[in-house]
Structure formats: C-alpha cells, structure tokens
DOKE-775726 format. One record per residue (C-alpha): residue in one letter; x, y, z. Coordinates in steps of 0.02 Angstrom, whole numbers, plus 50000, padded with zeros to 5 digits. Layout:
<atoms>
   marke    east   north      up
       A       X       Y       Z
...
</atoms>
This chain:
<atoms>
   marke    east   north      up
       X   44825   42321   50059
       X   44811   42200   49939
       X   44803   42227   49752
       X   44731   42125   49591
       X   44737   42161   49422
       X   44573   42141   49320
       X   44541   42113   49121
       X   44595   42247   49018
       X   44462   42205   48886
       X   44334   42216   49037
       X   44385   42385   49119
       X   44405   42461   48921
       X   44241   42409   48880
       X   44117   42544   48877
       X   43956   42419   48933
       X   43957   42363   49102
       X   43985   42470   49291
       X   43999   42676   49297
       X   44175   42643   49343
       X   44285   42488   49342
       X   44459   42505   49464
       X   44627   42409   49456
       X   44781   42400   49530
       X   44932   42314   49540
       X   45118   42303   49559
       X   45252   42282   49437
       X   45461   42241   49479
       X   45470   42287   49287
       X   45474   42434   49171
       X   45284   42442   49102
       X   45279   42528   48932
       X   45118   42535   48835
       X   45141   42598   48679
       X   45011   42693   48615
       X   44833   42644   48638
       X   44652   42715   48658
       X   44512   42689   48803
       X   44315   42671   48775
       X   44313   42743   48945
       X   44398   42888   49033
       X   44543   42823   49133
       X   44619   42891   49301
       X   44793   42815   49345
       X   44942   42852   49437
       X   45044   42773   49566
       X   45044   42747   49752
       X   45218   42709   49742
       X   45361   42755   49603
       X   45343   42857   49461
       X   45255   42852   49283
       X   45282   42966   49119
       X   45115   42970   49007
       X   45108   43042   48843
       X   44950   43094   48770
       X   44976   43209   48609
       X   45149   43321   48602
       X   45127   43330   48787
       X   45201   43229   48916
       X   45187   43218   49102
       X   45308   43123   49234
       X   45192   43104   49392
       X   45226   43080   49542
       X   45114   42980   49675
       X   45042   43125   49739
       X   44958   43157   49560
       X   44869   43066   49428
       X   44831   43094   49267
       X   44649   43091   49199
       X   44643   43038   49000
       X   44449   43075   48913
       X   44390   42928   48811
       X   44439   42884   48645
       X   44622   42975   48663
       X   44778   42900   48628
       X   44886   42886   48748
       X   45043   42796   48815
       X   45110   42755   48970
       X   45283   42708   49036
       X   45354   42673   49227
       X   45539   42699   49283
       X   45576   42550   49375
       X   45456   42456   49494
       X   45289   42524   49516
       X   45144   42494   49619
       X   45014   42564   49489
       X   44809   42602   49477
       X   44666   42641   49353
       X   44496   42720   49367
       X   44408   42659   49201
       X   44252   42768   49199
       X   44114   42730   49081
       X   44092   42874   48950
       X   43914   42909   48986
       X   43993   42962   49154
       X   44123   43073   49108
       X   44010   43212   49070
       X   44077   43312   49190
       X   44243   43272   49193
       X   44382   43358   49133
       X   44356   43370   48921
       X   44542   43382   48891
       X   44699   43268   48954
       X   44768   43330   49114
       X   44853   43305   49280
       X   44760   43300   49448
       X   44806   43305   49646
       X   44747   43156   49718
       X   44650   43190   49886
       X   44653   43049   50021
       X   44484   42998   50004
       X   44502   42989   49823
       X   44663   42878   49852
       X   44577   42777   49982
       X   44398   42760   49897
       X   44511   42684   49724
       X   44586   42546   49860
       X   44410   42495   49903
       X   44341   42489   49721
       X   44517   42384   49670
       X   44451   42267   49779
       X   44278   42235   49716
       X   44242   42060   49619
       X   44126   42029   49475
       X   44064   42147   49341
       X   43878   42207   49453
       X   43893   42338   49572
       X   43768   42344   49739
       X   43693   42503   49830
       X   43848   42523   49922
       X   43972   42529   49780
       X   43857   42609   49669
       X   43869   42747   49820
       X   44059   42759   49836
       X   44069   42746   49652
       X   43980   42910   49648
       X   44105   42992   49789
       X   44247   42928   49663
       X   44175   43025   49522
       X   44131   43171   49630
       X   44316   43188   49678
       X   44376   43181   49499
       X   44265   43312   49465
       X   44321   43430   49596
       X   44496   43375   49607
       X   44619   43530   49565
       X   44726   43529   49411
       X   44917   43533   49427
       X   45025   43619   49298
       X   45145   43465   49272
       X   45137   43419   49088
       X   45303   43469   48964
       X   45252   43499   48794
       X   45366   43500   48656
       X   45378   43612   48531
       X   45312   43559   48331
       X   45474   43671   48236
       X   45603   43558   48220
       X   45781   43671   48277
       X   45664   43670   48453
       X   45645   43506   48431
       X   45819   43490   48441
       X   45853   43593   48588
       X   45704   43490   48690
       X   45768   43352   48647
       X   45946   43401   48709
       X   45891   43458   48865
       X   45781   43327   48896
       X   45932   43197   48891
       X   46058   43335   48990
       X   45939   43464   49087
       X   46117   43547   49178
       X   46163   43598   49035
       X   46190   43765   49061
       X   46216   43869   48901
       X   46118   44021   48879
       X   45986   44040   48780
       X   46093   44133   48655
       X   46200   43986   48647
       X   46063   43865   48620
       X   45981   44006   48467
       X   46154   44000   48395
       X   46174   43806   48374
       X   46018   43778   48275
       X   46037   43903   48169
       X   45886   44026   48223
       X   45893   44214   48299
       X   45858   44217   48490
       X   45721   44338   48479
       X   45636   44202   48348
       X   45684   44058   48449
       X   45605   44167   48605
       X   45460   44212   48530
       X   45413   44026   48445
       X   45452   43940   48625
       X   45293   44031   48698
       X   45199   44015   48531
       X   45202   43816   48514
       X   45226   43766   48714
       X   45163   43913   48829
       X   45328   43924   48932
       X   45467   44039   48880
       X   45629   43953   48850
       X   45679   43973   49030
       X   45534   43922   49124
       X   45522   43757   48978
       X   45687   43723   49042
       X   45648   43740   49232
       X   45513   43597   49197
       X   45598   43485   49114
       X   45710   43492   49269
       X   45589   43483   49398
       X   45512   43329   49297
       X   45697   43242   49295
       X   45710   43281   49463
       X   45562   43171   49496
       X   45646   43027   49419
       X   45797   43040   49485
       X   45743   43069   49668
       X   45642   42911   49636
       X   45787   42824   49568
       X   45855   42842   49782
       X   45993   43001   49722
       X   46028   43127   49843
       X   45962   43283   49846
       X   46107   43384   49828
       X   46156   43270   49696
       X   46016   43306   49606
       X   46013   43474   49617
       X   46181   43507   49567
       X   46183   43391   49427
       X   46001   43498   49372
       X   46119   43663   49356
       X   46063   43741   49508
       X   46200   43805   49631
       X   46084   43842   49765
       X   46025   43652   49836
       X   45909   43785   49959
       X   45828   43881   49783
       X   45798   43705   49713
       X   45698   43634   49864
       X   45608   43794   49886
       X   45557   43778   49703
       X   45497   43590   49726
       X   45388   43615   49857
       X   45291   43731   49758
       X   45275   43653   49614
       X   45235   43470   49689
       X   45177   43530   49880
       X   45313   43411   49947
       X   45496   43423   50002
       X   45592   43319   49877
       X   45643   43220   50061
       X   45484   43185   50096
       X   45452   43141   49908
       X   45571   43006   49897
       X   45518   42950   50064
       X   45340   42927   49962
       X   45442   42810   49833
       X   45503   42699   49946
</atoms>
C-alpha cells in the first residue's frame, strides 16, 4: 500500500472537498508543536505509536485508535520513533455530526481501509465515486465508539508534581499516603482534588498512566514481562488481563501490530 503526503495548507483549508486524506511514513520523531485546523482532523497510525495533546489532556494511541480533534482546537502531536501515520481533514461544514469535543475513537476496518483509498486520490475535485466513499468515511466517524484513553492532568500544582513524577517513573510504588506526604497536602485533600480536576481517583490516574507507558514501551520491542514488572505490577497475568480490556488486544498481539 503505497502512501503520499499532500499540502498541509491544502488539507487545513476549509474551501475545497468534504474531506481531504493523507498519509505517510516517517523514520523520525514527528513533533508538532501546537497548532490549530480549519477542518476537523482524524489521525492515528497504522503502525507505531503517537501522543496528542489537545488542552490538559493527553492521549498515547495506539494503531488500533485514533483520535478525532473538532476544528479550530489546538492541538499537538508527537510520535515515538518511526511511524507510518494518517489524517482525515474534514471540512467544518461536515463535522456537524461529529463528535463536538476532542476524543479518542476505535478504528473499524472499513474505516481503516476506506482512509487507504481516499490517501490515494489526486487533485483537489472529487467524482461520484469518492464523493460516495467519502460519505461512508464520515458515516464511520460518526458511529465509531469512543475509547476512554486520554490522561488528564490535574490544574493544582503539588498534583502537578506527583503527575509529573509518575509520568517519568510509573513503578513507583509509594502509597498514596506517601505521595500526600511529599507535597505537603492531607491524603483525604489530595484524594478528594484527584477526582475533582481529572475524573480518576489517584489509583485508577495512576493505573493509566501505566497502561499508556506500557504502550510505548511495548512499541519500543520490550518484553512483556519486562514491562510489566518495571510498571509495578507483580502479577505479569493481572497486567495482560488488564490490557486487553482496556485496548481489546493482548499486549503480544499489540506489539506484533507495531512491527
């Protein structure tokens, strides 16, 4: 399957086609900065792994997902080694009824397959025919179900701290006593403004932040005992089990998806 990239300017624009796709491949780390679409984009990876940040929230997705980014919202995008990457750049007067807010999306096979096709389309007109799979692409972004994969951080600034900490060591294994007592802030408040400012309690924030280094490090070709001890968890069992529900894959057959 072969792959082209396309003019930024063109697929940003908000004149021209309902939808606009590229794709490409990359043997370096991509980083974007922030940035800002006339049209609603659609990207994610058939193979490796991106992290996208839109707002305080952040999502690492793997190639099974994608995430789906309204118009006009910043956003910023970075990949973790090589990549083979796509967009969906849909025109705003399309994205009606799409999803209003930032958010992370399985990726069906048609959806997947019907994104090839529309990579590979030249010039800025679209016929009967792609005007007709253009409306099957939007159709399956519509219906496509939302994952829970996104990791938002907390505003007060001792969480900050701890986020940050566990973002760069997630086996770090202190309680969350521990963690209350070296910022400075009672458990019960550090408890209570973890669910106010992120939705997870400390311990399932924690269990994400995990499951998204997981991703990168199962990308990066580590074993999966490796990774799972080096997460904190002394059950390599417990920590596949808790993959597979989170991303619907082994993380075997999730590296094997990398490759």
């Amino acid at each position: 399957m072969a792959f082209h990239w396309i003019s930024l300017d063109t697929a940003s624009s908000s004149d021209g086609p309902p939808l606009v796709a590229v794709a490409g491949q990359s043997n370096a780390v991509r980083d974007t900065g922030r940035h800002r679409h006339a049209r609603g984009q659609l990207l994610g990876a058939q193979k490796g792994l991106l992290s996208v940040g839109v707002g305080s929230d952040r999502w690492v997705v793997p190639a099974t997902h994608a995430v789906w980014v309204p118009p006009g919202i910043d956003h910023e995008l970075r990949s973790h080694g090589p990549f083979n990457g796509w967009s969906l750049y849909v025109a705003a007067a399309h994205c009606e009824e799409l999803p209003a807010q930032a958010c992370v999306l399985e990726i069906s096979g048609l959806l997947y397959e019907a994104t090839a096709r529309a990579a590979s389309w030249q010039g800025g007109g679209l016929g009967d025919v792609e005007l007709r799979l253009a409306s099957v692409i939007l159709d399956e972004i519509r219906t496509s179900p939302q994952a829970e994969l996104g990791l938002p951080m907390p505003h007060d600034a001792r969480l900050q701290k701890i986020a940050q900490a566990l973002s760069d060591q997630p086996g770090d294994t202190r309680h969350m006593e521990a963690w209350a007592d070296w910022v400075g802030v009672a458990p019960r408040t550090l408890t209570r403004r973890f669910v106010a400012e992120t939705g997870f309690t400390f311990t399932a924030w924690r269990q994400r932040v995990r499951l998204l280094k997981a991703l990168e490090w199962l990308a990066d070709g580590r074993a999966v005992t490796a990774v799972a001890l080096d997460l904190g968890h002394d059950n390599v069992s417990a920590f596949i089990a808790l993959f597979r529900r989170t991303f619907g894959v082994t993380p075997g057959h999730y590296q094997s998806l990398m490759r």
